[in-house]
C-alpha atoms as a printed R data frame, in Angstrom:
    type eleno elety resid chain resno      x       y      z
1   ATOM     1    CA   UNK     A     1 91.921 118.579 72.201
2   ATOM     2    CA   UNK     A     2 93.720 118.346 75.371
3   ATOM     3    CA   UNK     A     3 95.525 115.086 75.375
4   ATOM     4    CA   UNK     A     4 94.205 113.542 79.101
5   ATOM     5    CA   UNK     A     5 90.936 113.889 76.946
6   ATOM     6    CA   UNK     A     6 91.896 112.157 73.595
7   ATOM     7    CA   UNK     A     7 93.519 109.279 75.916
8   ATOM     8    CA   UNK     A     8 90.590 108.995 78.054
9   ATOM     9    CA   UNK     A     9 88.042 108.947 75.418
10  ATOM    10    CA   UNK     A    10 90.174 106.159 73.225
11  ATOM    11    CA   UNK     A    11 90.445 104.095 76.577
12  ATOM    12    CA   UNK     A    12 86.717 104.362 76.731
13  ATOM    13    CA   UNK     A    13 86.241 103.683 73.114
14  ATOM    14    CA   UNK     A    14 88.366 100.455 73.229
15  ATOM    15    CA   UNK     A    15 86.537  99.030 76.643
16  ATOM    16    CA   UNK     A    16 83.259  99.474 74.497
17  ATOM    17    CA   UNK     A    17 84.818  97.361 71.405
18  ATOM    18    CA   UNK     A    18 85.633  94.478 74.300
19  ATOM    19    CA   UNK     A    19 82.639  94.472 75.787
20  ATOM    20    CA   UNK     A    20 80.649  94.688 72.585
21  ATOM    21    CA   UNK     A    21 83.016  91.792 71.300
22  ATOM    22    CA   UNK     A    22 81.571  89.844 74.131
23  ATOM    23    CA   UNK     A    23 78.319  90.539 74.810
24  ATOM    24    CA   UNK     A    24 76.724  88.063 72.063
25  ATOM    25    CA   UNK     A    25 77.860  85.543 74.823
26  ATOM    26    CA   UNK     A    26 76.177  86.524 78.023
27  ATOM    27    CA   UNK     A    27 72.598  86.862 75.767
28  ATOM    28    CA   UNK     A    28 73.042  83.709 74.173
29  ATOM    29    CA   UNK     A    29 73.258  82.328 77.187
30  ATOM    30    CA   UNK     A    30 70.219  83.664 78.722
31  ATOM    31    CA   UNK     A    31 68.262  83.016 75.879
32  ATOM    32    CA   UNK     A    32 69.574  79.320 76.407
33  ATOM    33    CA   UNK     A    33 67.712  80.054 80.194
34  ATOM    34    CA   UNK     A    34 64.567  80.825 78.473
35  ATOM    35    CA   UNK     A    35 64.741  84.796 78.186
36  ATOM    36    CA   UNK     A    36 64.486  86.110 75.084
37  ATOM    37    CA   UNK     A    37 66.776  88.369 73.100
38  ATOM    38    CA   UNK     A    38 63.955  91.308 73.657
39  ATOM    39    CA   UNK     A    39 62.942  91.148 77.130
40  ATOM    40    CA   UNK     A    40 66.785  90.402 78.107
41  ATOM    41    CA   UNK     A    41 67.643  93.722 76.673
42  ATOM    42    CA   UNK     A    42 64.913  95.205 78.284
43  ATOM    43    CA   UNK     A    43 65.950  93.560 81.558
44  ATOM    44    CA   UNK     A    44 69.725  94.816 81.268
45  ATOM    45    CA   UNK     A    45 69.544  98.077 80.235
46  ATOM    46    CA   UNK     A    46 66.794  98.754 82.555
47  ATOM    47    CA   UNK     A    47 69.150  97.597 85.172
48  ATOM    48    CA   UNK     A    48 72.161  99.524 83.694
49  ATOM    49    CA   UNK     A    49 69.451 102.512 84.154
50  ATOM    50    CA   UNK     A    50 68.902 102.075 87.570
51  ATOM    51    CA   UNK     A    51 72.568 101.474 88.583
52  ATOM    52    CA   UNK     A    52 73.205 104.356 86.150
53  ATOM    53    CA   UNK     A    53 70.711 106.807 87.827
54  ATOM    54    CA   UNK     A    54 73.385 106.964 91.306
55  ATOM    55    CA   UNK     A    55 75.683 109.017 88.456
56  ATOM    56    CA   UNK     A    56 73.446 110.822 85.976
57  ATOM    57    CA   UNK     A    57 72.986 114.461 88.194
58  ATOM    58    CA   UNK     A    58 70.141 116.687 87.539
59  ATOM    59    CA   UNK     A    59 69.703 115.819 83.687
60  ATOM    60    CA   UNK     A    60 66.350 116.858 83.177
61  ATOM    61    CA   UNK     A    61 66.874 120.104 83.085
62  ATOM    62    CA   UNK     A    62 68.865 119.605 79.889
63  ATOM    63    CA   UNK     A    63 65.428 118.578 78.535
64  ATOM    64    CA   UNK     A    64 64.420 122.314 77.558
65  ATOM    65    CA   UNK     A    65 67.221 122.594 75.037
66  ATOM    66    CA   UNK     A    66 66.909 118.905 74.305
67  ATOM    67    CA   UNK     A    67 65.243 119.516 70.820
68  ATOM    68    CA   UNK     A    68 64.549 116.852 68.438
69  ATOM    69    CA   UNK     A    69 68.292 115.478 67.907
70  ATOM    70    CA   UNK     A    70 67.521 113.960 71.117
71  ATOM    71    CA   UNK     A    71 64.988 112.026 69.575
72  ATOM    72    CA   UNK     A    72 66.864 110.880 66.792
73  ATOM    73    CA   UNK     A    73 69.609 110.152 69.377
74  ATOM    74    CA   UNK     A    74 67.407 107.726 70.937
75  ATOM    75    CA   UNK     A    75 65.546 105.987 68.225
76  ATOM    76    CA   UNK     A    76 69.218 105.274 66.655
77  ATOM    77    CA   UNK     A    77 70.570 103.649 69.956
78  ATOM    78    CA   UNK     A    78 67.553 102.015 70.236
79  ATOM    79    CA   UNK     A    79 67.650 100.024 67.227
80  ATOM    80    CA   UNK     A    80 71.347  99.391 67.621
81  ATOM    81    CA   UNK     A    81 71.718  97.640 70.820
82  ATOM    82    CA   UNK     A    82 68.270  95.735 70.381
83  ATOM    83    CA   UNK     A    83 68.996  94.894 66.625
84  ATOM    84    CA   UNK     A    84 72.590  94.111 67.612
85  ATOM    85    CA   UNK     A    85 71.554  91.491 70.343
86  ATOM    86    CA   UNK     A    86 68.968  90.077 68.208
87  ATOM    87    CA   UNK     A    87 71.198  89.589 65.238
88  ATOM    88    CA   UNK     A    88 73.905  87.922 67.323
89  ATOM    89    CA   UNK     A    89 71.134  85.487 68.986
90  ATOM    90    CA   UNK     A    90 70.238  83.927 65.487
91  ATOM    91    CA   UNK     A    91 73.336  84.614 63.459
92  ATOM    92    CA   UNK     A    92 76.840  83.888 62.900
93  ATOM    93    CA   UNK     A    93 79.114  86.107 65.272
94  ATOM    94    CA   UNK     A    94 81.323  87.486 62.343
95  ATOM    95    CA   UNK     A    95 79.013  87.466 59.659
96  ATOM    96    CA   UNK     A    96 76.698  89.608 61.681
97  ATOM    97    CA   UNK     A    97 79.435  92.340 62.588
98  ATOM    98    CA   UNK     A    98 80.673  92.563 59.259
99  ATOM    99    CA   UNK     A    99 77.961  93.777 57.873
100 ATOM   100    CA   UNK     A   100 77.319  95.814 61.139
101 ATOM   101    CA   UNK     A   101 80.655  97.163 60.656
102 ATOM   102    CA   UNK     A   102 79.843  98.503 56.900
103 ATOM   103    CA   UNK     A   103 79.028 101.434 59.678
104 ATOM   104    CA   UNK     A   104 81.743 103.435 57.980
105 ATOM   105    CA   UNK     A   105 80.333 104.079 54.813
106 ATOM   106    CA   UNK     A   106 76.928 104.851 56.270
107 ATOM   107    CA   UNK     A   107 78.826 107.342 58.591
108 ATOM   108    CA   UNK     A   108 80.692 108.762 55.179
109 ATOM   109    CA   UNK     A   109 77.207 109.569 54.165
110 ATOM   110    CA   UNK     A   110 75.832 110.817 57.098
111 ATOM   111    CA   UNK     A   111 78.806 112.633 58.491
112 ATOM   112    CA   UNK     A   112 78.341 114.684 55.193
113 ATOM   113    CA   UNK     A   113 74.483 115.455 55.449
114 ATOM   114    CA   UNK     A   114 74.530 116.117 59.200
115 ATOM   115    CA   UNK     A   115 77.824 117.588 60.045
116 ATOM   116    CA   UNK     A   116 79.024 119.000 56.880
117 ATOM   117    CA   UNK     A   117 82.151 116.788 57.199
118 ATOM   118    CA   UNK     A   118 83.693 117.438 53.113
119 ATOM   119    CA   UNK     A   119 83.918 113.745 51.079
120 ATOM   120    CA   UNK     A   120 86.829 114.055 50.319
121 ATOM   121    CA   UNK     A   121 89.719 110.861 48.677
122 ATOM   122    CA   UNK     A   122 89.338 108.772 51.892
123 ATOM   123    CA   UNK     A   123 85.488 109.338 51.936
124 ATOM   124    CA   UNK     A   124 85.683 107.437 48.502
125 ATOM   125    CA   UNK     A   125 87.861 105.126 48.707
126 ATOM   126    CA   UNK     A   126 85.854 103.598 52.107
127 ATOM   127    CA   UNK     A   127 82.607 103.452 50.010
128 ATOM   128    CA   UNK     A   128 84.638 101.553 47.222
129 ATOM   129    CA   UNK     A   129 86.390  99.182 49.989
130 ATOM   130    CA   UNK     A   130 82.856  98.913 51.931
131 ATOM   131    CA   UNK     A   131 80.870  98.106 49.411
132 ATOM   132    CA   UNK     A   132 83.459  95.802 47.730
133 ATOM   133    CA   UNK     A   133 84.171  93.884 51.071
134 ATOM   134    CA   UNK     A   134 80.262  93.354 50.832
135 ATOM   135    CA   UNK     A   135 79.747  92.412 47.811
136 ATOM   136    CA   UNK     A   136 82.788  89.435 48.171
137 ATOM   137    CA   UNK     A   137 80.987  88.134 51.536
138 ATOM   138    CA   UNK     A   138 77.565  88.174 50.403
139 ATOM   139    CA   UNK     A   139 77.666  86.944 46.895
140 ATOM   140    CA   UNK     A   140 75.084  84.197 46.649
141 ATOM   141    CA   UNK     A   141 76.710  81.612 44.422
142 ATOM   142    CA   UNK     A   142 72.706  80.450 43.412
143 ATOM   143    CA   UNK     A   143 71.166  83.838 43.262
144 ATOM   144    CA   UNK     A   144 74.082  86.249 42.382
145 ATOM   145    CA   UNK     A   145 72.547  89.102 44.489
146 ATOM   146    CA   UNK     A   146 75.193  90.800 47.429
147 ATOM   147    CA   UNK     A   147 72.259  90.711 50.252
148 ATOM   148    CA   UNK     A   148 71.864  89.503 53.542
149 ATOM   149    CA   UNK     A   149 71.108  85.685 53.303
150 ATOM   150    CA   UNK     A   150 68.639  85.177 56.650
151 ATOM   151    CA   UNK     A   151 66.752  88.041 58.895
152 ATOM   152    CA   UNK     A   152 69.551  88.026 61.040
153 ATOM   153    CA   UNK     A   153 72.070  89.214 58.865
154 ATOM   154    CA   UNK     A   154 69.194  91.967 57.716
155 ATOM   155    CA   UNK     A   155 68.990  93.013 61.269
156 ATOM   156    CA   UNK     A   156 72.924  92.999 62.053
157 ATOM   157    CA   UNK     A   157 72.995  95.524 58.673
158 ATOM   158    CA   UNK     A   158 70.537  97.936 60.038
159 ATOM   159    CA   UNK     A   159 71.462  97.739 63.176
160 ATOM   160    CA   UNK     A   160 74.916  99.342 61.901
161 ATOM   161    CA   UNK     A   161 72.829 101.821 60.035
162 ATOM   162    CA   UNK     A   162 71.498 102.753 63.067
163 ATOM   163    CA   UNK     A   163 74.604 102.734 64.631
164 ATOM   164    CA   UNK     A   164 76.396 105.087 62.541
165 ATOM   165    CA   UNK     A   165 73.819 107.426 62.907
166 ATOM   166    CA   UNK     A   166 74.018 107.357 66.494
167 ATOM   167    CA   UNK     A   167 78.179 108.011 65.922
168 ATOM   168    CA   UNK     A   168 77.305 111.034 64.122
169 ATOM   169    CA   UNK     A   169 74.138 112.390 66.544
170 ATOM   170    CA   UNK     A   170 76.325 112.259 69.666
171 ATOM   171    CA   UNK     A   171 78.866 114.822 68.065
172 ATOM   172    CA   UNK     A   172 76.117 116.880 66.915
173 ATOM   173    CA   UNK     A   173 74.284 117.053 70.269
174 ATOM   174    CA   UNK     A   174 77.268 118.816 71.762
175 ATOM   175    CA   UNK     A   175 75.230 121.018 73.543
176 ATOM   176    CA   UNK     A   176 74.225 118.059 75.409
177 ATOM   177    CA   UNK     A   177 75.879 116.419 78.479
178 ATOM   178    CA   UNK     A   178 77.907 112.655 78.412
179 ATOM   179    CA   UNK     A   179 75.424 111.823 81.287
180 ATOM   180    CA   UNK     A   180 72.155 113.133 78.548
181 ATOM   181    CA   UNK     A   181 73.400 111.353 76.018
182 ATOM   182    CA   UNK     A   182 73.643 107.814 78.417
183 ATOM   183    CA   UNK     A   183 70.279 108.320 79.217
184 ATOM   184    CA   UNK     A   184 69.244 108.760 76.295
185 ATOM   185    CA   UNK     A   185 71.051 105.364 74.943
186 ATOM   186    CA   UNK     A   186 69.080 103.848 78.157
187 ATOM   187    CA   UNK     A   187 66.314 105.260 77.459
188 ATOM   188    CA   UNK     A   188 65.839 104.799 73.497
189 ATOM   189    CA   UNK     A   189 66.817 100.762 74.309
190 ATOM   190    CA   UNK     A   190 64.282 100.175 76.757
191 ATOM   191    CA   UNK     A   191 61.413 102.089 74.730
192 ATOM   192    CA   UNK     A   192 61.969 100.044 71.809
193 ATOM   193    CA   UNK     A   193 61.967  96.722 73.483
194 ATOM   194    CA   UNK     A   194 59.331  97.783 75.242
195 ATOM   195    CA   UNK     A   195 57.070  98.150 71.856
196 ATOM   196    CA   UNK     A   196 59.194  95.019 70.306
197 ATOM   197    CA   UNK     A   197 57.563  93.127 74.222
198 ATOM   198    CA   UNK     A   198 53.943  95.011 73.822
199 ATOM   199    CA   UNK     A   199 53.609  92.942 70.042
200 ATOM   200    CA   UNK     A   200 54.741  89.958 71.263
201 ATOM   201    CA   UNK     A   201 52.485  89.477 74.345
202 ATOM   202    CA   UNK     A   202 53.202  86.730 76.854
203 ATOM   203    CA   UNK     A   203 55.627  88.959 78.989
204 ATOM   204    CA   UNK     A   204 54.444  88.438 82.251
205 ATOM   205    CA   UNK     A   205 54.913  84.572 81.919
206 ATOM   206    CA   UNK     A   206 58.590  85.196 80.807
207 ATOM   207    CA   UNK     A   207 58.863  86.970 83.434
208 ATOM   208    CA   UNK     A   208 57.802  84.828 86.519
209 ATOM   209    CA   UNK     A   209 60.228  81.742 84.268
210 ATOM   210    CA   UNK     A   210 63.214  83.244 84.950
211 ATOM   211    CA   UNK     A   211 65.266  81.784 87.065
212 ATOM   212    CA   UNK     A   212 67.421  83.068 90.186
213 ATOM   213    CA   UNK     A   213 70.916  82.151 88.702
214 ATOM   214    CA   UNK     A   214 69.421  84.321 85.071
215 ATOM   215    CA   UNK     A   215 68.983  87.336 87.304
216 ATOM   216    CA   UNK     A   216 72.223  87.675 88.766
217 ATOM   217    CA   UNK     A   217 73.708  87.236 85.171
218 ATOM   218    CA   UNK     A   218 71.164  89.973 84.164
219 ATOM   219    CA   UNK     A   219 72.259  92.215 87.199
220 ATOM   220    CA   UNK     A   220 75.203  91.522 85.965
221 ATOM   221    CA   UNK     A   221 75.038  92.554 82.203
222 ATOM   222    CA   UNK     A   222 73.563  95.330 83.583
223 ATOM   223    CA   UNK     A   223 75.943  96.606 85.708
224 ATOM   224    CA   UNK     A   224 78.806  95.930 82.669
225 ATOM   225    CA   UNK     A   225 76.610  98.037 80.248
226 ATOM   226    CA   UNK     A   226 75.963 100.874 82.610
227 ATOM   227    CA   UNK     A   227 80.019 101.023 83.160
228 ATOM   228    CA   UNK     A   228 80.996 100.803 79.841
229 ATOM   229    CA   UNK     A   229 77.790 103.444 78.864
230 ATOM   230    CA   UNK     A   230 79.357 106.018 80.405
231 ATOM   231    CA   UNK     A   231 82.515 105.433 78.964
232 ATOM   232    CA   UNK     A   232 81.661 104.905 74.824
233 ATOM   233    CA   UNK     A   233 79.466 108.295 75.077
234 ATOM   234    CA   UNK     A   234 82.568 109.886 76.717
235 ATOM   235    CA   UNK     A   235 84.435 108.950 73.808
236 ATOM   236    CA   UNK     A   236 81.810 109.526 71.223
237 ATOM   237    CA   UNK     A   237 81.522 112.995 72.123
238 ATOM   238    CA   UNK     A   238 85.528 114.060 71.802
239 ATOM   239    CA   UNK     A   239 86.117 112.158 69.252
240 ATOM   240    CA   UNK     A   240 85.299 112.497 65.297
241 ATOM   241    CA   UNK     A   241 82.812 109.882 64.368
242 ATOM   242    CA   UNK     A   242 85.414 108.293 61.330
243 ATOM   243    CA   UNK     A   243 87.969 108.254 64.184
244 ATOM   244    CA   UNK     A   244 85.770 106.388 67.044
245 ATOM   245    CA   UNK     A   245 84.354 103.480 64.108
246 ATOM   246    CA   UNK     A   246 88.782 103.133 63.395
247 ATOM   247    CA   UNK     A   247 88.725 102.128 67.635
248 ATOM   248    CA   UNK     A   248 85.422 100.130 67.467
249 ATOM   249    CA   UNK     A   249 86.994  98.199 64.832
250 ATOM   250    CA   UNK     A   250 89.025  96.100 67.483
251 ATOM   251    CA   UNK     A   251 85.611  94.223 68.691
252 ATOM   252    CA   UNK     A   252 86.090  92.415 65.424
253 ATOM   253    CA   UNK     A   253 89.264  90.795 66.589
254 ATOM   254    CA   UNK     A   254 87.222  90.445 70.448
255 ATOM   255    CA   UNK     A   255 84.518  88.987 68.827
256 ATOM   256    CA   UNK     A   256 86.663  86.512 66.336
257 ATOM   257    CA   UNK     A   257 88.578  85.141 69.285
258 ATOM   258    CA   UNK     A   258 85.169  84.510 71.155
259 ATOM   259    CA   UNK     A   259 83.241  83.176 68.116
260 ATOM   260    CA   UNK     A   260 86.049  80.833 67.485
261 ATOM   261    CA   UNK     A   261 86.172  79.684 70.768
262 ATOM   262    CA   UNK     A   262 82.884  79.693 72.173
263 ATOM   263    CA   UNK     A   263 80.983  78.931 69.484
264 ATOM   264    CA   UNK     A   264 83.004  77.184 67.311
265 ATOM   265    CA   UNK     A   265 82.679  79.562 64.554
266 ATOM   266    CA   UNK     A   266 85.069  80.000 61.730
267 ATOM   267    CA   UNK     A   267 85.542  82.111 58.615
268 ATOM   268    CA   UNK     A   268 85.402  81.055 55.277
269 ATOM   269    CA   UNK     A   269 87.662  82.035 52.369
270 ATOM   270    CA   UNK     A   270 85.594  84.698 50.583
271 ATOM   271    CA   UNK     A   271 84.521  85.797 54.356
272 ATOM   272    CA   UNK     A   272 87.901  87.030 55.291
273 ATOM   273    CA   UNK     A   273 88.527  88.650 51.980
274 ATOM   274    CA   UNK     A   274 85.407  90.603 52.326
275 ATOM   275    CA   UNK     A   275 86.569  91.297 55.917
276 ATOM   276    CA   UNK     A   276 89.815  92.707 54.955
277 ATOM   277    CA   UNK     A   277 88.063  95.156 52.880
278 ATOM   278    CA   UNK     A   278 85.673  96.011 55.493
279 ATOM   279    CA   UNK     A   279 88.321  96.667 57.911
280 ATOM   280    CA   UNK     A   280 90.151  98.437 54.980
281 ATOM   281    CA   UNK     A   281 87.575 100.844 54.751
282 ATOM   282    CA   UNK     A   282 87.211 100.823 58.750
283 ATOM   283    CA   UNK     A   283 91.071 102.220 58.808
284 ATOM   284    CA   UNK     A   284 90.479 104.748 56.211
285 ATOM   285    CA   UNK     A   285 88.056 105.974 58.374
286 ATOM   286    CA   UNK     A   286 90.225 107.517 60.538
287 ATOM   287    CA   UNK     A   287 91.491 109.898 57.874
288 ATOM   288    CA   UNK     A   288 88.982 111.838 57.094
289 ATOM   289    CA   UNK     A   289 89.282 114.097 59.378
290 ATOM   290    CA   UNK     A   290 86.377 117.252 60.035
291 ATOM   291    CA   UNK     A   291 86.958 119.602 57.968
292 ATOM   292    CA   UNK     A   292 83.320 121.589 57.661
293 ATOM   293    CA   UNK     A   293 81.887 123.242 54.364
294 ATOM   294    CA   UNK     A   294 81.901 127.146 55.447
């Protein structure tokens, strides 16, 4: 890998972990303007679609060699940036990413099914240190059970699920374009919402409450998210999966500063213990490097 390449695709990396760090705040605050978590995702990325659309080229032709890992590529984005705003609406900043941030061992797994990455020392020694790290944080001292304790924290979990499957789909689609691959995180989003909207009902009245000062800030958003688009998938696709979770690990520290600070959000004892072990596992990451089964 040429090293203008590995540079620019850990630049982009990083300005996705700040952004993501952030982001809970801008949606919090339009859902404090009435918009909800769903149709201000929808809003954004549709925006971030049609800023994005100046940039994307002639993808559509990539559409005949698509195949179905484009698919997968967009139901996985899909339920990561909508289950990642929702979870941050309704749950504690930290908590949430945590347990979105078990996305290691989830990519262990997957890396081995999908790309025939080896599980090798480091492979086990993240599940250990993930599942530990969990297991500390989410100990109910009533029930005894390691699980999520509201639908938020169910959502955050899933949501980083989903988004170590989208981790590991972007380096298999490398027959695929960056500019595919941001439509297809676009795309996925918006489709998702859109069914999460169609369920709900009462869209068109959301939409004629919104207020002037709520669109700019949606503009906005969406203008952020079609910047930093570009730039995560850029990353994603030269760089190892276990590598690019190691960068996204620094919206942790992003989002602790902003949690503690905007929402008055701190840690307890048994949280940062389990978060040391998540971010344990999170460095680990990084050394398991691709080494394919022949």
């Amino acid at each position: 890998m040429a090293s203008k390449q590995k540079v620019l695709s850990v630049i982009g990396l990083l300005s996705g972990a700040l952004v993501w760090g952030l982001m809970w705040y801008p949606y919090r605050a339009l859902q404090n303007m009435g918009i909800g978590g769903e149709l201000s995702t929808l809003l954004s990325y549709s925006m971030a679609m049609i800023l994005g659309m100046l940039f994307l080229g002639p993808i559509w032709r990539e559409l005949r060699v698509a195949g179905w890992l484009s698919i997968v590529l967009m139901a996985s984005a899909g339920w990561t940036n909508i289950g990642y705003v929702l979870a941050m609406l309704d749950g504690e900043v930290m908590r949430v990413l945590l347990l979105f941030y078990l996305a290691p061992l989830w990519t262990v797994f997957l890396s081995h099914w999908l790309l025939s990455e080896k599980l090798n020392r480091y492979g086990c020694a993240i599940i250990a240190l993930s599942l530990g790290g969990a297991f500390v944080m989410l100990w109910d001292t009533q029930h005894g059970l390691p699980l999520p304790q509201n639908q938020a924290e169910w959502i955050g979990l899933s949501a980083g699920i989903s988004f170590a499957l989208l981790n590991v789909m972007v380096r298999r689609t490398q027959h695929l374009s960056v500019n595919f691959k941001v439509a297809s995180v676009w795309f996925g989003t918006i489709l998702f919402t859109t069914v999460l909207l169609l369920f709900q009902g009462h869209v068109i009245t959301q939409l004629h409450n919104i207020t002037p000062d709520a669109w700019w800030l949606l503009w906005l958003v969406g203008l952020v998210l079609c910047a930093v688009s570009f730039a995560v998938q850029y990353g994603l696709t030269y760089l190892p999966a276990n590598q690019a979770i190691v960068l996204f690990l620094s919206e942790l520290v992003f989002a602790a500063v902003s949690s503690y600070f905007l929402a008055d959000e701190e840690m307890e004892l048994r949280e940062v213990i389990g978060a040391v072990l998540i971010v344990s596992a999170s460095l680990l990451s990084g050394k398991c490097t691709p080494n394919h089964e022949k």
